[in-house]
N, C-alpha and C positions, 0 to 999 in steps of 0.2 A: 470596444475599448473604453467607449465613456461610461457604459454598465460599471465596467470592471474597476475605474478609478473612484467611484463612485463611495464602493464599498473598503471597509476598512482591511487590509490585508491582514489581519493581524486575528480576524473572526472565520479566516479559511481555515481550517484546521484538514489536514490531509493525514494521513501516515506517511504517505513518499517522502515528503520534504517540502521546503518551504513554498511560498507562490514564489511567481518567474516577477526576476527581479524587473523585469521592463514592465512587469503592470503597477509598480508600486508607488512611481513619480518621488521617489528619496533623492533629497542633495548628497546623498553618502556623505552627509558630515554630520556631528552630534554635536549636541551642546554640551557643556561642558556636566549639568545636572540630569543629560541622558546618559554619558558615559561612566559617572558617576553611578546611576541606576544599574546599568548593566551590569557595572565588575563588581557589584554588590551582591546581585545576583548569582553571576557566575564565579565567585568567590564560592556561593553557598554549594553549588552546583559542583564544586571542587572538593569540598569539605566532604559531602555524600560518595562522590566515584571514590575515595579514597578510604572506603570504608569494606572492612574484610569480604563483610555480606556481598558486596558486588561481585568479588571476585569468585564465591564460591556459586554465584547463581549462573557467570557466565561459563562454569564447569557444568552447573546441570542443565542450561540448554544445548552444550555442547556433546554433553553423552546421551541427552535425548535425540539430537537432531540424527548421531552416527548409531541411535538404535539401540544401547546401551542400557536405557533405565523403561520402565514401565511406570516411574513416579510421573501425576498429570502435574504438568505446569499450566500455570494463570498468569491469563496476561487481560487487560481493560484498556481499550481505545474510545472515548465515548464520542468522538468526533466530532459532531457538532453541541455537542453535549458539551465541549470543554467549555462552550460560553457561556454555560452556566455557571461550571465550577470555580472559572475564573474571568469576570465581566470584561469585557474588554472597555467599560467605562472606569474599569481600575486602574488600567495601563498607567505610567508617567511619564513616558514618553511620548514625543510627540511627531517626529518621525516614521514613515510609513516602514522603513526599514527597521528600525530601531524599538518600534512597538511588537513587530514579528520576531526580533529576537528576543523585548520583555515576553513576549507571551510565553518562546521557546523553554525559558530558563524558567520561568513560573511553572510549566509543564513539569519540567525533570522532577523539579521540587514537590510538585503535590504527587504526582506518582508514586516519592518513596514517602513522604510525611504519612498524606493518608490515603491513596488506594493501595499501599503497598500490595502490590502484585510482585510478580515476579519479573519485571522488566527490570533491565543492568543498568543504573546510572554509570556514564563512565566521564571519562577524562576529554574527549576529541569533542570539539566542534567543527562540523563541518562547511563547507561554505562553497557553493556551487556555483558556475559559470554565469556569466549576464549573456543571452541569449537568445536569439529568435530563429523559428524552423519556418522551412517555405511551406510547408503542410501538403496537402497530396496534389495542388496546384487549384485550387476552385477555394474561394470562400464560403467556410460552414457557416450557417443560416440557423436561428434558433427562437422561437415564438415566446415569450414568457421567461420565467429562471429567475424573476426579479427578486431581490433578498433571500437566492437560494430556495427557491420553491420549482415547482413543478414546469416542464417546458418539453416542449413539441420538438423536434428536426423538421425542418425545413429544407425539401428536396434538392439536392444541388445536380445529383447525376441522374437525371429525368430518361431522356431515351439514350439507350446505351448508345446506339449508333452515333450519336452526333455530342455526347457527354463524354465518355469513355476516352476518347482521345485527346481530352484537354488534361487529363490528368498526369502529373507526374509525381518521383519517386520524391519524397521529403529529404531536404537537406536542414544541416546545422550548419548555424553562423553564428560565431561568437563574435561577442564584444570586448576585444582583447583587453583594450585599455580601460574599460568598466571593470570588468571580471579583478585584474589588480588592483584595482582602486578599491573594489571590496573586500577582497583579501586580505589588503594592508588594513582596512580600516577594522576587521577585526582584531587583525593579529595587534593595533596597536590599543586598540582598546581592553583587551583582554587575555591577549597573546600570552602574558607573564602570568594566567591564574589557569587555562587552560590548553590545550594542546589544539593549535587552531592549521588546520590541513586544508585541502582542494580537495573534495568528494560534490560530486553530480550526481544526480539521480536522474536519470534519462527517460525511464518510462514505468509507469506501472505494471501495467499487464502490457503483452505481448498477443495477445487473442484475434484482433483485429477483427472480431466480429463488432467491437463497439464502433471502430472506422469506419465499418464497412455502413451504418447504419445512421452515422454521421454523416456519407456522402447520399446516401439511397432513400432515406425512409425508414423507419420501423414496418410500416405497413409494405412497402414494395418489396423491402429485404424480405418479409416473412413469405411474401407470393412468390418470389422469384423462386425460391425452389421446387413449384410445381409448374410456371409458368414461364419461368426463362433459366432452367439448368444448366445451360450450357456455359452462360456470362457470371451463373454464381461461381460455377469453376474459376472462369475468365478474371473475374473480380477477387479473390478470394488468392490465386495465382500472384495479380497483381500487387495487394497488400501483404500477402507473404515477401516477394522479392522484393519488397522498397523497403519492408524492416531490416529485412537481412543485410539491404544494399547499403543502410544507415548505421548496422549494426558492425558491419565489416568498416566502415567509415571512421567510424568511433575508432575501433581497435586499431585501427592504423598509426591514426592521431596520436596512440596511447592517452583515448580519453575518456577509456573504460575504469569504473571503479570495484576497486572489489568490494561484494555484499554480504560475504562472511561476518563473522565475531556480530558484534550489537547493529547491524542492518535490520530492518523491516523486510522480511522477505515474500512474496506471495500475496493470499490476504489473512495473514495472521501469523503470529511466529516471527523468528528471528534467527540470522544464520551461522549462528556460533557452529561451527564443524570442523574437526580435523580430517576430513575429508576433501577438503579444498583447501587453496595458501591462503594465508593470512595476510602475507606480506607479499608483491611481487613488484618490479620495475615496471613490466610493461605487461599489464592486465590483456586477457584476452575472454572472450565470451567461457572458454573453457574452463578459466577460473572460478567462474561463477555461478548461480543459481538463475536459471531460468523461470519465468514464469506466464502460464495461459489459462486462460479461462471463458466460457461464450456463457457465462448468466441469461445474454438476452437470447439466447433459442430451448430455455426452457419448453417452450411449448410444442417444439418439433419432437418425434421421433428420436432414438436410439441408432436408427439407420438412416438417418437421412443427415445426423450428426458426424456420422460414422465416412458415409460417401462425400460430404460437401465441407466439412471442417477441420477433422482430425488430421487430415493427410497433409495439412497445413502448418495444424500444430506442431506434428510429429515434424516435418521438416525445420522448425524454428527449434524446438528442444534436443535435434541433432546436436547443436551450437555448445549447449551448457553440461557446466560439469555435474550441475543436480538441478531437479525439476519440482517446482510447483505448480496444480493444478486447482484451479475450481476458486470459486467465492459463495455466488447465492447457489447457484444452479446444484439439484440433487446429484452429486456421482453418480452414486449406484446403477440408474437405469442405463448408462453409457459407458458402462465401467470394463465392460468388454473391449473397449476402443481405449479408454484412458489409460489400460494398464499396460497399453504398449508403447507410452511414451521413455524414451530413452533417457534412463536415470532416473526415475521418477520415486520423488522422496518425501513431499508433503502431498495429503489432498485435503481440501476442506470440504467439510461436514456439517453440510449448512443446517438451519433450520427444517428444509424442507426432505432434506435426505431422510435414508432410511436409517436410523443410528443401529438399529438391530442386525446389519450385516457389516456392521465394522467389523466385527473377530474375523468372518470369515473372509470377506474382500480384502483388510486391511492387513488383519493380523499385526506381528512384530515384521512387517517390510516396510512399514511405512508409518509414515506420522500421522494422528489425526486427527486436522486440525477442527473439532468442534465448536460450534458455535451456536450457545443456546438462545433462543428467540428474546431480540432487543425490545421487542414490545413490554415486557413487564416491568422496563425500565424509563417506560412515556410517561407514568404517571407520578402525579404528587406525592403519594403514598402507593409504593410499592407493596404490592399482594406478592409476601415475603413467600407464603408456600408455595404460589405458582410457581417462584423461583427458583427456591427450593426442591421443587419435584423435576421440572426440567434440567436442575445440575445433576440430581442425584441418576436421570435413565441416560443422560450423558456419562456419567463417571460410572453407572453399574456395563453399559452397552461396550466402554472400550475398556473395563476388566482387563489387564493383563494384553492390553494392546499397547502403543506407545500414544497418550493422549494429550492436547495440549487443551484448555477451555481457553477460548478466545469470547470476546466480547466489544462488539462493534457495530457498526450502522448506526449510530444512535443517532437519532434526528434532533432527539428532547430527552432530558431527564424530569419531565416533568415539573422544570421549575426546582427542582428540589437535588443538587448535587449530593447531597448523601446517600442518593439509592447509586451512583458508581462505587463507593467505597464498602456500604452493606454488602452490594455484591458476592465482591471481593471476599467477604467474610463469610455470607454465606457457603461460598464455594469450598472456602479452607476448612468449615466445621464439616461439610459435605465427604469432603475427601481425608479429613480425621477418623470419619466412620465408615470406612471400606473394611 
């Protein structure tokens, strides 16, 4: 926690949604020259969602996502990349809360100024719960990580016999009267420029092999499937039924949101579809897009994927009414197990997959979401044709597939925020010439 208060909220940059508002130490109150700041911003941020263009792009993510167009879409998340684009020694806020929302509205803004991709600016702001989860019942342990660098897991479930029983299912606790108190303090600060609602974003992925490795080890996780099978079942059992037990929790509550229209869905893409409701009273998993992915068992087997994970997955993507799979990890060698997840409508197409069996794996059943290697975008000066050649075996490979280029991981733009927007242009001259 002292780590965490440490660093400035406002240099996390996620896709899901904001940090958790209990790491930020905000008075929920603004000065009068932050509030002033803000609905300046989201004034401008108003001015763009209200512009024809948005509405026609959230048609063509919506007739891509239901399979309708073979046009690729572009989208650019440079992640930590955004603290180049936009320093956070530029902020004027001073507010650990109110510098995450300068930064938020600075985002919308250069996304359509100048990466114009094809991401929707629109009208809502969202504004999520003040909350804390009991986690799987043991303290995660983590060696290093400091200013976002590199860090070890540090074993918490050592011998299964005498670890395994301290564990239990996560529960959510909200902070009722926090959660209002934030709510109102947007709606008052900017309630009258934009459309200020309760949406949560509860979890990223759904995979639980990153849980699973947060309790165990990287290293013990990777032995245990030739050295302790039984408890990878037992273990993997366990993290499936405590999502679903949290997941079922949620929807009780009605404190499921829906992820359709301008949602971040999976790792890349967005879930405009008339496939799912747009609007409902009382949200349930059904309504929504699910999503899994185990990146970190790249290095196992196709079968050993197939026996100790998938049956897992498959059981969580029962739940949803469309499915996401994959981030880093190649599909293809696994793709015999993946393509029996139920509803299954995006997959990513990482760097390390095969792009040359998108037609025939993917074809028009499914989206796919591409993602051409972020390394070319580390450096000071981007080597435009590397970039260049990897959009173009991207955009020739999904030919008359449904394709989206996504662009993300970025650790660094190399100092140099122009190579996110180049990108961007590269891709569109790219896909001029199909």
């Amino acid at each position: 926690m002292e780590l965490l208060n440490r660093i400035d909220p406002a240099t996390q940059q996620t896709a899901a949604g904001f940090p958790d508002i209990k790491t930020m130490q905000s008075a929920l109150c603004f000065t009068a020259a932050e509030k002033e700041r803000l609905r300046s911003l989201a004034g401008k941020v108003a001015e763009i969602a209200a512009l024809p263009v948005q509405r026609e792009k959230a048609e063509l993510w919506t007739r891509h996502n239901d399979l309708e167009t073979s046009q690729p879409l572009v989208f650019i998340d440079p992640e930590n990349g955004w603290n180049e684009c936009i320093p956070a020694s530029g902020l004027s806020c001073a507010d650990p809360l109110a510098r995450v929302w300068e930064m938020y509205f600075l985002k919308q803004i250069y996304w359509f100024e100048v990466m114009r991709d094809d991401k929707v600016i629109d009208h809502f702001f969202d504004v999520p719960y003040s909350y804390e989860t009991t986690g799987w019942g043991v303290d995660l342990k983590k060696e290093g990580g400091e200013q976002g660098g590199a860090y070890k897991v540090v074993q918490v479930v050592g011998s299964y016999e005498t670890d395994f029983p301290k564990l239990h299912f996560p529960e959510v606790i909200i902070d009722e009267k926090e959660s209002e108190k934030l709510l109102a303090l947007a709606e008052s600060t900017f309630g009258d420029l934009l459309h200020v609602r309760r949406k949560a974003t509860w979890w990223w992925t759904l995979g639980m092999t990153w849980d699973y490795i947060n309790l165990r080890g990287l290293e013990d996780f990777m032995c245990d499937f030739l050295l302790e099978p039984e408890w990878v079942h037992r273990m993997m059992e366990f993290l499936c039924s405590g999502l679903l037990s949290r997941l079922e929790g949620l929807q009780e509550k009605n404190l499921l949101p829906l992820n359709t229209e301008n949602t971040y869905v999976g790792s890349g893409g967005f879930g405009f579809t008339k496939e799912l409701p747009a609007e409902r009273k009382h949200v349930t998993a059904r309504d929504m897009w699910g999503f899994v992915e185990s990146q970190e068992t790249t290095a196992i087997s196709p079968e050993l994927y197939g026996e100790f994970i998938f049956p897992y997955h498959k059981k969580i993507a029962e739940r949803f009414g469309l499915m996401c799979y994959g981030c880093c990890e190649p599909f293809d060698p696994r793709w015999e197990y993946v393509k029996q997840l139920p509803r299954l409508r995006r997959v990513s197409c990482s760097p390390w997959a095969d792009w040359e069996k998108i037609p025939e794996l993917l074809g028009k059943r499914y989206v796919a979401s591409v993602k051409p290697n972020p390394n070319v975008l580390a450096f000071p000066v981007m080597e435009e044709e590397a970039a260049r050649r990897d959009v173009r075996r991207a955009l020739h490979a999904t030919k008359g597939c449904i394709p989206e280029i996504i662009m993300k991981d970025n650790n660094t733009l190399g100092g140099n925020p122009g190579n996110a927007a180049r990108w961007v242009q590269i891709v569109r001259e790219e896909i001029g010439r199909l």
